[in-house]
C-alpha positions as CSV (number, residue, x, y, z in Angstrom):
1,X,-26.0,-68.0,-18.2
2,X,-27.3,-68.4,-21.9
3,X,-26.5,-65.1,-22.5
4,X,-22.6,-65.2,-20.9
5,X,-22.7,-68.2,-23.1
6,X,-23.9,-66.4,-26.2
7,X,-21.5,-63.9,-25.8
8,X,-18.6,-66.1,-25.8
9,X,-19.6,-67.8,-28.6
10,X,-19.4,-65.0,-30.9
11,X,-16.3,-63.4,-29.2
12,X,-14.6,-66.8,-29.3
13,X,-13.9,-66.6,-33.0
14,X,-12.2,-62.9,-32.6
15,X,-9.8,-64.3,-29.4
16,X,-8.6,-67.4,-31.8
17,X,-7.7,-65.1,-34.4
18,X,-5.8,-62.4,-31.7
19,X,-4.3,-65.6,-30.3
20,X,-2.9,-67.0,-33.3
21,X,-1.8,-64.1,-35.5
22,X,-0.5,-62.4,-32.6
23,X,0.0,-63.5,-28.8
24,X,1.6,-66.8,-29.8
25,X,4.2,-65.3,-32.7
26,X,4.7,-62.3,-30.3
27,X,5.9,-65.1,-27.6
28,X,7.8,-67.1,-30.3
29,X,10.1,-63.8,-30.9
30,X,10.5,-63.4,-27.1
31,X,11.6,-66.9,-26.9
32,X,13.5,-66.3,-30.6
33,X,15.5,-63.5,-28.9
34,X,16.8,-65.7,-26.1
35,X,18.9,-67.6,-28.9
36,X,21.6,-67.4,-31.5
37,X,20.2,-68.5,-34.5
38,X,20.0,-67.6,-38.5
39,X,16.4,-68.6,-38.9
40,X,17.1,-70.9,-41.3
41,X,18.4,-74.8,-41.0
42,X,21.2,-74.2,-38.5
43,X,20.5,-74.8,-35.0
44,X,19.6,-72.0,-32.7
45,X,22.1,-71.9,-29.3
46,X,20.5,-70.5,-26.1
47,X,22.1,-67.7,-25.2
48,X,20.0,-65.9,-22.4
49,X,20.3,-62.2,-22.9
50,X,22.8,-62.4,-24.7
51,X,21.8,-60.6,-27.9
52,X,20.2,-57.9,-25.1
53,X,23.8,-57.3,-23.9
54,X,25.1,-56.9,-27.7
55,X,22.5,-54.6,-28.5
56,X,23.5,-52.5,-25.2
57,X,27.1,-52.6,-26.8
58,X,25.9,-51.6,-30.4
59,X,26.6,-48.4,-31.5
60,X,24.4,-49.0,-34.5
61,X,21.7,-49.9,-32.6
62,X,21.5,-46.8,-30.6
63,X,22.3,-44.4,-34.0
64,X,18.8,-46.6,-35.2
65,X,17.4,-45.8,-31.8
66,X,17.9,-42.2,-31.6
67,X,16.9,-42.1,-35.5
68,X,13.3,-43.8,-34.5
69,X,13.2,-41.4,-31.1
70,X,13.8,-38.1,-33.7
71,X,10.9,-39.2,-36.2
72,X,8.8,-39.9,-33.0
73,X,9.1,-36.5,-31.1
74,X,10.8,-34.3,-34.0
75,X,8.7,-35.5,-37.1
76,X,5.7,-36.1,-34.8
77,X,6.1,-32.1,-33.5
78,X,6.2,-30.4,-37.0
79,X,3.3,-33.3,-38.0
80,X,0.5,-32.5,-35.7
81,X,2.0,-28.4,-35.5
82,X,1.3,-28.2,-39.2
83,X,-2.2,-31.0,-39.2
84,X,-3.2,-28.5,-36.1
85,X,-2.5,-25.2,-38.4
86,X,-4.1,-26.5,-41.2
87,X,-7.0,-27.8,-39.4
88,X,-8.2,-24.0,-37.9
89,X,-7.5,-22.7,-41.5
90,X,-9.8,-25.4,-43.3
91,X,-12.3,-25.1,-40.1
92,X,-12.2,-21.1,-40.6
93,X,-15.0,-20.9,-43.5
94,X,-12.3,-21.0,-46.6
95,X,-13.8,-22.0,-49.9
96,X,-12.6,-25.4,-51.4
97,X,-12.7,-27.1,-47.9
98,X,-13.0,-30.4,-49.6
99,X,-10.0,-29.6,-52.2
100,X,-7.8,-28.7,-49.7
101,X,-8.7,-31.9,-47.9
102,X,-7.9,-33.8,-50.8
103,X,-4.8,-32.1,-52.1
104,X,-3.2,-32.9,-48.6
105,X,-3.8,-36.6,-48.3
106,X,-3.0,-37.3,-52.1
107,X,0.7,-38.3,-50.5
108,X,-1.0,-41.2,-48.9
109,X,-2.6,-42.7,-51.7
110,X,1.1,-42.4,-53.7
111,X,3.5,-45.5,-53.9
112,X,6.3,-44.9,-51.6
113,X,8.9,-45.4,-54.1
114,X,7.3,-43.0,-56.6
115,X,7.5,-40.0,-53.0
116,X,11.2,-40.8,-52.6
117,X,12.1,-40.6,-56.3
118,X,10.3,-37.0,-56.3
119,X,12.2,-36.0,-53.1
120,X,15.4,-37.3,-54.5
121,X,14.7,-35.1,-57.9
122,X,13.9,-32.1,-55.5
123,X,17.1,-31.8,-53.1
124,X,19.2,-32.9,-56.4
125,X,22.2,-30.1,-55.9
126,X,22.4,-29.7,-59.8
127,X,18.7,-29.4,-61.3
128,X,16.5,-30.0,-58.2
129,X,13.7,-28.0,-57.1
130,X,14.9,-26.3,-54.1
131,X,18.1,-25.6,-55.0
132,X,16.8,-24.0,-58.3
133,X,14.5,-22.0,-56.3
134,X,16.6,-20.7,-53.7
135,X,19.1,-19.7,-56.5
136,X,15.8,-18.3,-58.1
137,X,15.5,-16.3,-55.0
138,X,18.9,-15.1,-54.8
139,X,20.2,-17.3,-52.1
140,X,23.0,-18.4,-54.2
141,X,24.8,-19.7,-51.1
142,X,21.7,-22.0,-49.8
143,X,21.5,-23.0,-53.3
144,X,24.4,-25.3,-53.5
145,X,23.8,-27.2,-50.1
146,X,23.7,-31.0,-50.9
147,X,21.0,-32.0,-48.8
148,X,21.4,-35.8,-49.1
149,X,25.4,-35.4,-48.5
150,X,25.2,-37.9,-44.6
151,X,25.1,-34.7,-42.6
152,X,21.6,-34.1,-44.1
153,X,20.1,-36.5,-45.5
154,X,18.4,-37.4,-42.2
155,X,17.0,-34.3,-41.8
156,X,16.0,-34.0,-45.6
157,X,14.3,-37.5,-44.9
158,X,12.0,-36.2,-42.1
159,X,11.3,-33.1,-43.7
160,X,9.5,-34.9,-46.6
161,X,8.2,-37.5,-43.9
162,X,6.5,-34.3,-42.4
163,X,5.0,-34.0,-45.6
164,X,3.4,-37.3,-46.2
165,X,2.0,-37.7,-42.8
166,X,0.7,-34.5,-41.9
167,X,-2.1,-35.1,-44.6
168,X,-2.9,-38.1,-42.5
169,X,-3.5,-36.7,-39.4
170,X,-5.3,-33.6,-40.9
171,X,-8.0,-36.0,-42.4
172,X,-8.2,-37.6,-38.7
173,X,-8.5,-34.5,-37.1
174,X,-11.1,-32.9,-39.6
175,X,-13.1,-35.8,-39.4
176,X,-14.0,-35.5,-35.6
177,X,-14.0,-31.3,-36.2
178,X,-16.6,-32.2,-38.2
179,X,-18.9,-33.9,-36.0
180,X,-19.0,-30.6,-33.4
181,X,-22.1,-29.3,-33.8
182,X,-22.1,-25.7,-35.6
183,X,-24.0,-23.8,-33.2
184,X,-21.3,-24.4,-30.6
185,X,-19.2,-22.2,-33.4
186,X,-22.3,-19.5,-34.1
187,X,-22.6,-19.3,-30.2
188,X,-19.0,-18.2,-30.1
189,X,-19.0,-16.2,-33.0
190,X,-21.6,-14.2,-30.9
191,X,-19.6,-13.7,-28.0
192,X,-17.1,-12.5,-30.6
193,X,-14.5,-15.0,-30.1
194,X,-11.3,-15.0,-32.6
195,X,-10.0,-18.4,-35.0
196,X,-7.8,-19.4,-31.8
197,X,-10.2,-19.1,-29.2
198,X,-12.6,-21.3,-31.4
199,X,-10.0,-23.8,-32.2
200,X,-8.7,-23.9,-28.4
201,X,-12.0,-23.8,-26.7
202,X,-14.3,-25.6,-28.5
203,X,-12.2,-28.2,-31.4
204,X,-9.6,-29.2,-29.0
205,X,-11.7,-30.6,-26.2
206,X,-14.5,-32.0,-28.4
207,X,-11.8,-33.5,-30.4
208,X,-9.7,-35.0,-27.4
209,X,-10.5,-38.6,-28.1
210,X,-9.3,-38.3,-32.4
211,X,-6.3,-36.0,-30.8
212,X,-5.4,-39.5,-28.5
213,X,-6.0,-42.2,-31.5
214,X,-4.3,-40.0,-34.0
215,X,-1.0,-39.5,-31.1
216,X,-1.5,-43.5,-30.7
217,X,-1.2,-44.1,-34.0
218,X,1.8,-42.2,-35.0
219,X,3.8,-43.6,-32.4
220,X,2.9,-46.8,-33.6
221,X,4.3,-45.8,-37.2
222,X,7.3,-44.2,-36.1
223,X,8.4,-47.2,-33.9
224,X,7.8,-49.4,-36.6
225,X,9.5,-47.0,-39.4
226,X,10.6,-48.6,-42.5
227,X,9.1,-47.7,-46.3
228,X,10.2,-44.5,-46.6
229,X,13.5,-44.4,-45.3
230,X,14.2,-47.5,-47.0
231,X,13.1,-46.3,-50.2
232,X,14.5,-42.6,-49.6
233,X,17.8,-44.7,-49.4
234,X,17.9,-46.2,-52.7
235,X,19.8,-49.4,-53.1
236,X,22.2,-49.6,-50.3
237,X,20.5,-47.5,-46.8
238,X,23.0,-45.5,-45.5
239,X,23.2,-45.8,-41.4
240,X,22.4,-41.9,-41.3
241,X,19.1,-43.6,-42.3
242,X,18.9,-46.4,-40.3
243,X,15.6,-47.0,-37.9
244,X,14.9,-49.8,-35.5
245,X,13.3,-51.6,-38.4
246,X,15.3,-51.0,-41.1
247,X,18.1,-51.8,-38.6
248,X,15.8,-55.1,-37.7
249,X,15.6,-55.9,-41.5
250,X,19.2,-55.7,-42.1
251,X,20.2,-58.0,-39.7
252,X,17.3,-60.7,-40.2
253,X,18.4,-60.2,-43.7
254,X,20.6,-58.0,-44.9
255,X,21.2,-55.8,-47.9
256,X,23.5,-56.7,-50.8
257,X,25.2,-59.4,-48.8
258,X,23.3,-61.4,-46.3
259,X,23.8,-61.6,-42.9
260,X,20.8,-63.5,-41.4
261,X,20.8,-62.8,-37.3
262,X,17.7,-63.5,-37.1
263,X,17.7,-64.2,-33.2
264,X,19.6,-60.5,-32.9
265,X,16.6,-59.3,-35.3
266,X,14.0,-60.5,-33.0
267,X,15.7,-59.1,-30.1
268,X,15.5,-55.8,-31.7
269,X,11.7,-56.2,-32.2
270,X,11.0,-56.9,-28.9
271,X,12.6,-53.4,-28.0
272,X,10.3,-51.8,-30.1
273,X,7.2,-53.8,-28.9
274,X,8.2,-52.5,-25.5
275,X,9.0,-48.9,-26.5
276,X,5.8,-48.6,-28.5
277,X,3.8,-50.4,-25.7
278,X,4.9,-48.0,-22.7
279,X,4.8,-44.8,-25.1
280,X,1.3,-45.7,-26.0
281,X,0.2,-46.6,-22.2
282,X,2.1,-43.4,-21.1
283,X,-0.1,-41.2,-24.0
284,X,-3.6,-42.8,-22.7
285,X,-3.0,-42.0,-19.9
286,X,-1.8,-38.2,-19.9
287,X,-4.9,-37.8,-22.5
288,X,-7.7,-39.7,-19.9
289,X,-10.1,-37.4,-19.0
290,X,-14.2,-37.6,-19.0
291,X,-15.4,-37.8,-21.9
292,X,-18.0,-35.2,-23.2
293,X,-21.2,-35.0,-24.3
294,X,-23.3,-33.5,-26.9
């Protein structure tokens, strides 16, 4: 009993702070959702599901929505193909492991706004950086796209979000590659086994449980999508842009003008605590499996 006791008294002080910073304001934006309200000194009017319905009837919503869906399966695709590439390459033997390491994550440790003004100089259509080197090349014809015009700018966004996050992940997934022990690798190196029957044999499965927290975590941060596009968009985001939560900013707050819904902006977050919630529980459990040993 002492020791039941015991436990709760040092878990107690862990549950107040999960209760406070976030069951209780998760509840408040359920209830916030339920009304029409500003946020500010006018009173809120009970509405039901009303903002649920207007959010079923927004075609900006679902333009954010299917924005936030193509980061999360699109940008997550090219993300872990590229941090799963890069990973058997590193893991091969290559001299400079640790530079190579570095000079991928170094997009993590740069201000946001400093990555979108680099992006914007390289798709410039005049002087930029791919455009001068696919003229360079002698694609003369490629070399005049205007890859921010709204047709592309979406896909010009993700692109370079490919690039900021696949870093990320690599570090995640070289960090558990490197606590498999080497003599699994010598052992197959014996049986002459090639890069891919290394990486697919031996990395994957003692790396399932990094492969599940790093597929956790990026759903987390494309649901939740908001720095980079923002900044990629300069002053005024264009809705080619537009994510859940730049589309939940906007109308909490607005841009230029404000438009303060904040009882439509909490109705929005709760879509994307429940889109998160059941893509998360639907990833742990396609990943469970016993866990090994060694």
């Amino acid at each position: 009993m002492i020791g039941k006791r015991l436990i709760g008294l040092f878990v107690a002080p862990a549950m107040i702070v999960y209760l406070c910073f976030f069951l209780i304001p998760t509840g408040f934006t359920f209830y916030s959702s339920l009304f029409e309200w500003s946020g500010f000194g006018s009173e809120a009017k009970f509405i039901g599901l009303g903002n649920y319905r207007r959010l079923w009837n927004d075609p900006t919503f679902w333009l954010s929505f299917r924005n936030t869906l193509a980061l999360l399966f699109v940008g997550g695709f090219f993300v872990f193909f590229l941090a799963f590439l890069y990973t058997i390459l590193i893991n091969s033997g290559i001299w400079g492991k640790k530079l190579f390491r570095l000079v991928f994550f170094l997009p993590n440790v740069v201000s946001v706004v400093a990555l979108s003004a680099m992006w914007a100089y390289i798709y410039n259509p005049r002087y930029g950086l791919l455009n001068t080197s696919l003229k360079s090349l002698g694609f003369e014809g490629a070399g005049k796209t205007l890859w921010t015009s709204p047709d592309n700018i979406f896909w010009a966004m993700l692109a370079a979000l490919v690039w900021v996050f696949t870093g990320f992940f690599l570090i995640l997934l070289l960090a558990g590659v490197d606590k498999i022990p080497a003599d699994m690798y010598e052992a197959a190196d014996l049986e002459g086994a090639n890069l891919w029957h290394k990486f697919w044999y031996i990395t994957v499965p003692m790396i399932w449980d990094v492969m599940t927290i790093s597929f956790v975590i990026w759903i987390i941060n494309a649901v939740k999508m908001f720095e980079f596009p923002f900044a990629f968009g300069f002053l005024q985001v264009p809705q080619q842009l537009y994510t859940l939560g730049i589309y939940l900013y906007i109308m909490g707050f607005g841009q230029r003008d404000p438009i303060y819904q904040l009882g439509y902006a909490t109705a929005i977050g709760v879509v994307m605590l429940v889109l998160a919630f059941s893509l998360i529980v639907l990833v742990r459990r396609l990943m469970r499996r016993d866990q090994l040993e060694f």
